[in-house]
MARLOLO-318915 format. One record per residue (C-alpha): residue number from 1; residue in one letter; chain; x, y, z. Coordinates in steps of 0.02 Angstrom, whole numbers, plus 50000, padded with zeros to 5 digits. Example, Ala and Ser with C-alpha at 12.3 -4.5 7.8 and 13.67 -1.06 7.14 Angstrom:
<atoms>
    i  aa  ch     px     py     pz
    1   A   A  50615  49775  50390
    2   S   A  50684  49947  50357
</atoms>
This chain:
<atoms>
    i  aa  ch     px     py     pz
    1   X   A  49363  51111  50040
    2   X   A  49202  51197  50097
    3   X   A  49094  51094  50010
    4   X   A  49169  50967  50110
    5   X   A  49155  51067  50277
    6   X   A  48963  51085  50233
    7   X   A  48924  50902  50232
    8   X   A  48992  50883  50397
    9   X   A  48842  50886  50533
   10   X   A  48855  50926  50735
   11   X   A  48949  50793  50821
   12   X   A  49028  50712  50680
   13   X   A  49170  50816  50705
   14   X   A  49290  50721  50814
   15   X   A  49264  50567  50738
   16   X   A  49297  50632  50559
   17   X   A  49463  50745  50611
   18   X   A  49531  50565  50686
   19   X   A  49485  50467  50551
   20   X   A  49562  50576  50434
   21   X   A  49735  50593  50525
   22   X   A  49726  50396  50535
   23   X   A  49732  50376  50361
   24   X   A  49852  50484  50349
   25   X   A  49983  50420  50446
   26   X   A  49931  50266  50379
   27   X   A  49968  50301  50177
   28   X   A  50103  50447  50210
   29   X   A  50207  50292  50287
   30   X   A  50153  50179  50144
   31   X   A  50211  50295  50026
   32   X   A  50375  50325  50093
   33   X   A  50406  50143  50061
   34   X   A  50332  50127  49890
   35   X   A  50466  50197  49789
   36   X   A  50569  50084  49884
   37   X   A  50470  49924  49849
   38   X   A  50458  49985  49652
   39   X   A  50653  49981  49648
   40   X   A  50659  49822  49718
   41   X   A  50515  49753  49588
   42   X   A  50638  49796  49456
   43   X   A  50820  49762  49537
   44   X   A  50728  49585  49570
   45   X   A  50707  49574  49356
   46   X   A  50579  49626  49283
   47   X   A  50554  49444  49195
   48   X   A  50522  49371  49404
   49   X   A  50382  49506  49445
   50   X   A  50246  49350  49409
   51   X   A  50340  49253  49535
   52   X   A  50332  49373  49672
   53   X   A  50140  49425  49633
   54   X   A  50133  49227  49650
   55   X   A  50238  49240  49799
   56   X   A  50110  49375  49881
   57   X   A  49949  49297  49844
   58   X   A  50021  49133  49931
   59   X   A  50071  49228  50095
   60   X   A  49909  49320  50096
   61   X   A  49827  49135  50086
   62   X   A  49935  49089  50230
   63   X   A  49898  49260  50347
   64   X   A  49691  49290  50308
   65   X   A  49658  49124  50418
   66   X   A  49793  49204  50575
   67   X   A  49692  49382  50535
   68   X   A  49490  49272  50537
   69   X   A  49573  49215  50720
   70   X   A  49633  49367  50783
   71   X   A  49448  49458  50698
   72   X   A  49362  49314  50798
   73   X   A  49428  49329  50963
   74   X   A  49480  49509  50982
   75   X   A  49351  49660  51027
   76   X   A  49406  49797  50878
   77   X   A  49492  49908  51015
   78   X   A  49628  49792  51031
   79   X   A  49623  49708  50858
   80   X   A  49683  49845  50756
   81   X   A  49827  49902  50876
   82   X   A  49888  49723  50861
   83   X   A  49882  49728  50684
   84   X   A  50006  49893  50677
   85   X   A  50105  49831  50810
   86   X   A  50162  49678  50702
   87   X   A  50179  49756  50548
   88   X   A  50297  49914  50627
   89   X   A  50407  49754  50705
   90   X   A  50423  49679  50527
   91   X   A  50506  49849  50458
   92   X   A  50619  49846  50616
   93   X   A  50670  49677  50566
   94   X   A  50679  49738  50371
   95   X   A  50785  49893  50428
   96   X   A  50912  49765  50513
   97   X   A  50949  49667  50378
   98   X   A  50964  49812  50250
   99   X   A  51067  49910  50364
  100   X   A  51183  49765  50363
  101   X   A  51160  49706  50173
  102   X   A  51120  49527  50246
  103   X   A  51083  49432  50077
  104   X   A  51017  49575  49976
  105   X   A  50941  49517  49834
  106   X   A  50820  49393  49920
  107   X   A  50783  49524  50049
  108   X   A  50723  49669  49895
  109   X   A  50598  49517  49858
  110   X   A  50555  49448  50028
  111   X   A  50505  49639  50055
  112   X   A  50416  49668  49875
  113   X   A  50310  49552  49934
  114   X   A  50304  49590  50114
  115   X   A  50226  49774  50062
  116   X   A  50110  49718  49945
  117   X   A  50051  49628  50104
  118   X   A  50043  49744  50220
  119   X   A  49980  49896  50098
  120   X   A  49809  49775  50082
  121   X   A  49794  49723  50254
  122   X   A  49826  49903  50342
  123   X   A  49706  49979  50227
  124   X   A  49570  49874  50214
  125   X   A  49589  49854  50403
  126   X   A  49546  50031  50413
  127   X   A  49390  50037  50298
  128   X   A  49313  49889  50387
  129   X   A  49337  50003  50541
  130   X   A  49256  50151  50455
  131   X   A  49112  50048  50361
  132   X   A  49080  49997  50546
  133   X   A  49054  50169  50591
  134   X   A  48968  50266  50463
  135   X   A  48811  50235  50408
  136   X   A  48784  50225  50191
  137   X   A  48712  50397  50214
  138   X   A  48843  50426  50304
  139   X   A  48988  50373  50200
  140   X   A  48919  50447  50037
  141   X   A  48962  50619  50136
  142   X   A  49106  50594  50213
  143   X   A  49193  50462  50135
  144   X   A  49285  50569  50018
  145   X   A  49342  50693  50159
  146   X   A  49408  50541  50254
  147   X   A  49508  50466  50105
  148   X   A  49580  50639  50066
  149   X   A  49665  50618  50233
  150   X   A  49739  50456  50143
  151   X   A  49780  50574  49997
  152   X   A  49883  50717  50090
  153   X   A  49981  50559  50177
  154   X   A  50025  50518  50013
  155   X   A  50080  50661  49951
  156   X   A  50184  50693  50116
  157   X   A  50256  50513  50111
  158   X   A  50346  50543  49914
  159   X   A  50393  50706  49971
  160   X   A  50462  50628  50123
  161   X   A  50555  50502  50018
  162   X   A  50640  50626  49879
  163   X   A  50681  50737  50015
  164   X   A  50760  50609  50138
  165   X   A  50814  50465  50024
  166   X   A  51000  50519  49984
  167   X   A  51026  50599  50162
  168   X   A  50958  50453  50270
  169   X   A  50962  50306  50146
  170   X   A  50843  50190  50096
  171   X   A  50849  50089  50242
  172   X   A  50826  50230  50357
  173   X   A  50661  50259  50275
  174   X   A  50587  50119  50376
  175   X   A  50601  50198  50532
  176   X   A  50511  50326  50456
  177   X   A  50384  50221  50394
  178   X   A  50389  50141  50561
  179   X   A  50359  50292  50651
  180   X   A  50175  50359  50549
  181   X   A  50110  50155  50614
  182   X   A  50146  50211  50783
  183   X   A  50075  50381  50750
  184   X   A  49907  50299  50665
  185   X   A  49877  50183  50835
  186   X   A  49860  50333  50920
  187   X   A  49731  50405  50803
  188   X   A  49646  50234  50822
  189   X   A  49645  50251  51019
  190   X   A  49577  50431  51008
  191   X   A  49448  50388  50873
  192   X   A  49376  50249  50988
  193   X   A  49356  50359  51118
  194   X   A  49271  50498  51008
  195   X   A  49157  50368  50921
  196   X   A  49099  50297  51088
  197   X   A  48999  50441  51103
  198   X   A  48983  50472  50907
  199   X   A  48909  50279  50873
  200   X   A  48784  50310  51013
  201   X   A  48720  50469  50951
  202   X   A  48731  50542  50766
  203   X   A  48755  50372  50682
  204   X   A  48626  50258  50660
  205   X   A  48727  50101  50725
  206   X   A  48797  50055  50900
  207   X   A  48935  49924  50856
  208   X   A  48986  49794  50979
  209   X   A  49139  49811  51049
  210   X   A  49175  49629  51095
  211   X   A  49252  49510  50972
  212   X   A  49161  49448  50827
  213   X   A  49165  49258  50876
  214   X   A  49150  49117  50730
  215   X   A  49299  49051  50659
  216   X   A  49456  49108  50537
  217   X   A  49332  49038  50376
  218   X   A  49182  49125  50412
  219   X   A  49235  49255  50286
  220   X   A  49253  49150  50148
  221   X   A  49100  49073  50194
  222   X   A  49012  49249  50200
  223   X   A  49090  49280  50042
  224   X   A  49014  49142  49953
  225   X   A  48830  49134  49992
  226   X   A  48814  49337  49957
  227   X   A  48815  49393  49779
  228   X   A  48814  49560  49815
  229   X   A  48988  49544  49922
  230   X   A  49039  49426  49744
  231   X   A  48992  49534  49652
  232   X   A  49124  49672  49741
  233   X   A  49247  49526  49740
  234   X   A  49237  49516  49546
  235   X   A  49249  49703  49540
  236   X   A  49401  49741  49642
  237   X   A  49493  49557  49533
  238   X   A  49450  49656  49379
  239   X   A  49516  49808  49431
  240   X   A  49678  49699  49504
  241   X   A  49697  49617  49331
  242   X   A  49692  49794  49237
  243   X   A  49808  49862  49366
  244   X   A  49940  49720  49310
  245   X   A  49940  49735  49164
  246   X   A  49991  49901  49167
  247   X   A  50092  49871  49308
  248   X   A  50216  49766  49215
  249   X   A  50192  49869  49069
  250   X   A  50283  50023  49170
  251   X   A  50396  49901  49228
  252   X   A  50448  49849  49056
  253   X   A  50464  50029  48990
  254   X   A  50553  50115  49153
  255   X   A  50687  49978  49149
  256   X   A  50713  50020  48964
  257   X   A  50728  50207  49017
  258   X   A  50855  50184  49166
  259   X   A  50963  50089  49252
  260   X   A  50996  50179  49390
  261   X   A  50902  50134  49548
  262   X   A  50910  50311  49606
  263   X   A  50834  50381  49453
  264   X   A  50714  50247  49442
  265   X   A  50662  50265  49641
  266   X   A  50653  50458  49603
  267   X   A  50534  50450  49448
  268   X   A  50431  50320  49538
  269   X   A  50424  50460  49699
  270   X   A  50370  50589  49568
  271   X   A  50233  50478  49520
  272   X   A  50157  50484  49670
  273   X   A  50191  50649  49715
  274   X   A  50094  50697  49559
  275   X   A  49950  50570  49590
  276   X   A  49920  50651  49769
  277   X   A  49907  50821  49709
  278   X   A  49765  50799  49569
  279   X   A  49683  50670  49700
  280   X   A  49671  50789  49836
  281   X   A  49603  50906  49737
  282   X   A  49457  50797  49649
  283   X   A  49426  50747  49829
  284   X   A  49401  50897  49912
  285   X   A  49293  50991  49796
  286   X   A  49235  50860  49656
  287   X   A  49201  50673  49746
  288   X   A  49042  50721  49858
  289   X   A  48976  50816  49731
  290   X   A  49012  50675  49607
  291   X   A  48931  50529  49675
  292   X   A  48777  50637  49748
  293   X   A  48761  50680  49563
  294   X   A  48793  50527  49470
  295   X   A  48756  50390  49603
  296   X   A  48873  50244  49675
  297   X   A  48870  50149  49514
  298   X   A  48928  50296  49402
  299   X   A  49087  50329  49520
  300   X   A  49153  50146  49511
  301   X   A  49115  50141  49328
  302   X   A  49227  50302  49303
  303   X   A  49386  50211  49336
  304   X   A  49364  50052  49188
  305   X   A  49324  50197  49080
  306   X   A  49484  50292  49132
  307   X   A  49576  50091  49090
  308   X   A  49497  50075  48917
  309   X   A  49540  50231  48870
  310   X   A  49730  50219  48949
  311   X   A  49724  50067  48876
  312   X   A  49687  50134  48701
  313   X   A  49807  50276  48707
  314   X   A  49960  50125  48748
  315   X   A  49922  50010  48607
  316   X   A  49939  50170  48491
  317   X   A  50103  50239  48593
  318   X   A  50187  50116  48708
  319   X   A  50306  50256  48777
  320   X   A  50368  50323  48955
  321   X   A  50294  50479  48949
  322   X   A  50122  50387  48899
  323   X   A  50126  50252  49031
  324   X   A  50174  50376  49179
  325   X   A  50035  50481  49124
  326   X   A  49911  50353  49123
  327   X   A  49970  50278  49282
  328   X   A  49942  50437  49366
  329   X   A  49790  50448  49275
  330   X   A  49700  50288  49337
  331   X   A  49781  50301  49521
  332   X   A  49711  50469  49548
  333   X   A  49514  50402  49476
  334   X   A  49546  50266  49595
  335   X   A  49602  50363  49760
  336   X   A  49506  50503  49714
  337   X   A  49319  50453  49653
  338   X   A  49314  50262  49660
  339   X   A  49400  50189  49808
  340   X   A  49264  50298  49913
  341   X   A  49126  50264  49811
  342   X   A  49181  50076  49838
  343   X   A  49185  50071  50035
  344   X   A  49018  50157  50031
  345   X   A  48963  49984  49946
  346   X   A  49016  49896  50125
  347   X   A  48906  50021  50246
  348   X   A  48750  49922  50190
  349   X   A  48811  49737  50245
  350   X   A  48821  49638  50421
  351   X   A  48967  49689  50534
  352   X   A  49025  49523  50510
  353   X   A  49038  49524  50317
  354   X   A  49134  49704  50354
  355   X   A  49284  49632  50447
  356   X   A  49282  49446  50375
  357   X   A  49228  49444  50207
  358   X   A  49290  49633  50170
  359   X   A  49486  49550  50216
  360   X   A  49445  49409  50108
  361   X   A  49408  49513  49964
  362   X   A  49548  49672  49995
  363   X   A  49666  49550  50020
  364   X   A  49633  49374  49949
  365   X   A  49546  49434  49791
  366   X   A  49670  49564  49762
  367   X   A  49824  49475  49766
  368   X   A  49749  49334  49692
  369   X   A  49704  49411  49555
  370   X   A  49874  49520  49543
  371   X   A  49964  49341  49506
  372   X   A  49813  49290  49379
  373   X   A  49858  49440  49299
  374   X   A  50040  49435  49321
  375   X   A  50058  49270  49242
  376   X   A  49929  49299  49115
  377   X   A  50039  49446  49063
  378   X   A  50218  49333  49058
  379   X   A  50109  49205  48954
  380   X   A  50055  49336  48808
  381   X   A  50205  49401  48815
  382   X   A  50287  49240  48795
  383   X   A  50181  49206  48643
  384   X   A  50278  49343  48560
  385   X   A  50123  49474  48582
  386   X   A  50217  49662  48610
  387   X   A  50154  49787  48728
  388   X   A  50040  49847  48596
  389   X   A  49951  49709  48581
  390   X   A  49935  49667  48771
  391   X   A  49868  49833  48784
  392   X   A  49715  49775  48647
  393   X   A  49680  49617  48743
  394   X   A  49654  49716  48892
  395   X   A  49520  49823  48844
  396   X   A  49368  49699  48828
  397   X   A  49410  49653  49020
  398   X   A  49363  49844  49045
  399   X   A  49200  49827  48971
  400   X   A  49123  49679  49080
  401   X   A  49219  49780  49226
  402   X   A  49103  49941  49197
  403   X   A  48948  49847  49160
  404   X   A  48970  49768  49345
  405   X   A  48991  49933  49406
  406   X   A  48836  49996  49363
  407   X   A  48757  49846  49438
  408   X   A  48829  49850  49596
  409   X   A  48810  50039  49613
  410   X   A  48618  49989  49587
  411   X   A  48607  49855  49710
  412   X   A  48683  49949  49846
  413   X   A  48539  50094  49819
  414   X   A  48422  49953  49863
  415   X   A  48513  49894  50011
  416   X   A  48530  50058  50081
  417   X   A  48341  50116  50020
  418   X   A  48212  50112  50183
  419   X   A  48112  49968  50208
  420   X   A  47952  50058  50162
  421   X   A  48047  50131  49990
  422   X   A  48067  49965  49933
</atoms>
């Protein structure tokens, strides 16, 4: 961690302590619901996970216009409360009809998707908010300190889960969940007040604090004539695509394993207890050091390397132990090195294109490209390929993947580069 503590410089302080309990609270009550939503994936069949990726994408269509409104017309002090607000109300409404077994089935898949949902919009809520107040020099410093508050929430939130799950319940784990939302608005309230002081002084940037103004497309728009911000879009649809695949591959091989629900939630926990730990440790002495090595481009090309390789190893050994490993594998190369190195890629464009297109492409792109990959997956499958096989088709996917990376990683270096560099 000291190499961390080094980069930070005099009056940074407050802003980085809040940010990092935010993200904290934010992923620790995430990740007590994850194991949950996993076991409802598979007690939904594992044949109807392309229907509810198809089901998510859909909803995330519907709710990107409502959040372009609410971006448009409400200064970021009250936009983001309202944002946790709504979602804690949904897992009070979620917790009711559990408690009560009203219609369970549909309910494990109305809240599948519902997650998948919220994971996207809470976190990519929160970047926006951080892109907006670090600079790119900035980011590439802190960034990983920030998201390894993200990482120790989710190491808390499976512990949380394996530790509370048979003496609460599952449903009782909302209120839990419920509970770190509340606890993140007040980390948003403080870090407002500690970066209205920090955005005038150490950073660069003074960020408006009225609303954004334009209208609930503008993102799209945004989206569309940049193709740098495409270029991000393609990269996080790749990664989506990969991330199915694999997805449904665990899926498949779990529900082989098990069918017990509590086993199943338990090994899924375990997963992401042991994803937090090696994250949180590449974070806190490895990431800075990384990308100030290496460069932007070279951290998000780590993680389609990671996939090709995972990839590889699958098509040779399609079995449990092999698919948890590389699960945890990929997950931690994500949280841990590229994730950060990603956000970094949005300190360098408008404020606008941070809170409208960013949504479009966290959340849109994402999704969309979750049901792209989810169906693509049902259709080889239903061509009579076999796991090994799927794994095979994936690979060349990971190629064009880490060939974008590098390009990105070298656009944003010119973005971020002094006028009189260029």
């Amino acid at each position: 961690m000291q190499l961390q503590i080094r980069s930070i410089r005099p009056g940074e302080g407050k802003a980085l302590c809040w940010s990092f309990a935010y993200f904290f609270c934010l992923l620790a009550g995430y990740y007590v619901l994850r194991p949950l939503r996993d076991e409802m994936g598979v007690a939904g069949g594992v044949r109807n996970l392309q229907w509810l990726f198809t089901a998510t994408f859909l909803v995330m269509l519907a709710a990107v216009p409502i959040y372009g409104a609410l971006v448009a017309r409400l200064p970021r002090r009250r936009l983001i409360p309202v944002v946790y607000h709504f979602f804690a109300a949904n897992l009070a409404l979620f917790w009711l009809l559990l408690t009560f077994e009203v219609e369970k089935l549909i309910v494990a898949r109305v809240f599948f998707v519902w997650i998948s949902v919220f994971v996207l919009f809470a976190v990519s809520v929160f970047w926006s908010f951080m892109a907006d107040l670090f600079t790119s020099e900035q980011g590439k410093r802190l960034f990983a300190f920030i998201a390894a508050g993200g990482t120790a929430g989710s190491l808390a939130g499976p512990a949380l889960t394996i530790g509370l799950a048979e003496l609460l319940g599952p449903a009782n784990l909302l209120i839990v969940a419920a509970l770190f939302l509340e606890i993140a608005v007040l980390c948003v309230w403080r870090l407002e007040f500690a970066a209205s002081g920090f955005e005038s002084g150490i950073s660069e940037k003074n960020p408006k604090q009225e609303a954004l103004g334009g209208n609930w497309l503008a993102g799209i728009v945004l989206l569309l004539r940049s193709p740098y911000l495409a270029g991000i879009a393609l990269w996080v649809s790749l990664l989506s695509v990969a991330a199915t695949f694999l997805y449904f591959q665990q899926a498949s091989i779990v529900a082989a394993a098990s069918d017990d629900p509590a086993v199943r939630t338990r090994m899924f926990a375990s997963v992401d207890l042991a994803v937090g730990t090696l994250t949180l440790i590449v974070q806190c002495f490895a990431t800075g050091k990384l990308i100030a090595r290496f460069g932007i481009g070279a951290a998000l090309a780590f993680l389609p390397f990671v996939f090709a390789a995972g990839f590889a190893v699958l098509a040779a050994a399609p079995m449990l132990a092999v698919v948890i490993g590389f699960q945890a594998l990929q997950r931690s190369a994500s949280f841990a090195i590229s994730n950060p190195a990603r956000e970094v890629l949005f300190t360098v464009v408008e404020r606008e294109e941070k809170y409208k297109a960013k949504n479009v492409i966290d959340v849109v792109a994402v999704r969309g490209a979750d049901a792209v990959g989810g169906w693509l997956f049902a259709a080889l499958h239903s061509l009579g390929m076999e796991l090994r096989s799927i794994s095979l088709v994936a690979i060349p996917l990971t190629a064009v993947w880490l060939v974008l990376a590098l390009a990105l990683g070298r656009a944003q270096e010119r973005r971020a580069a002094p006028p009189h560099a260029l």
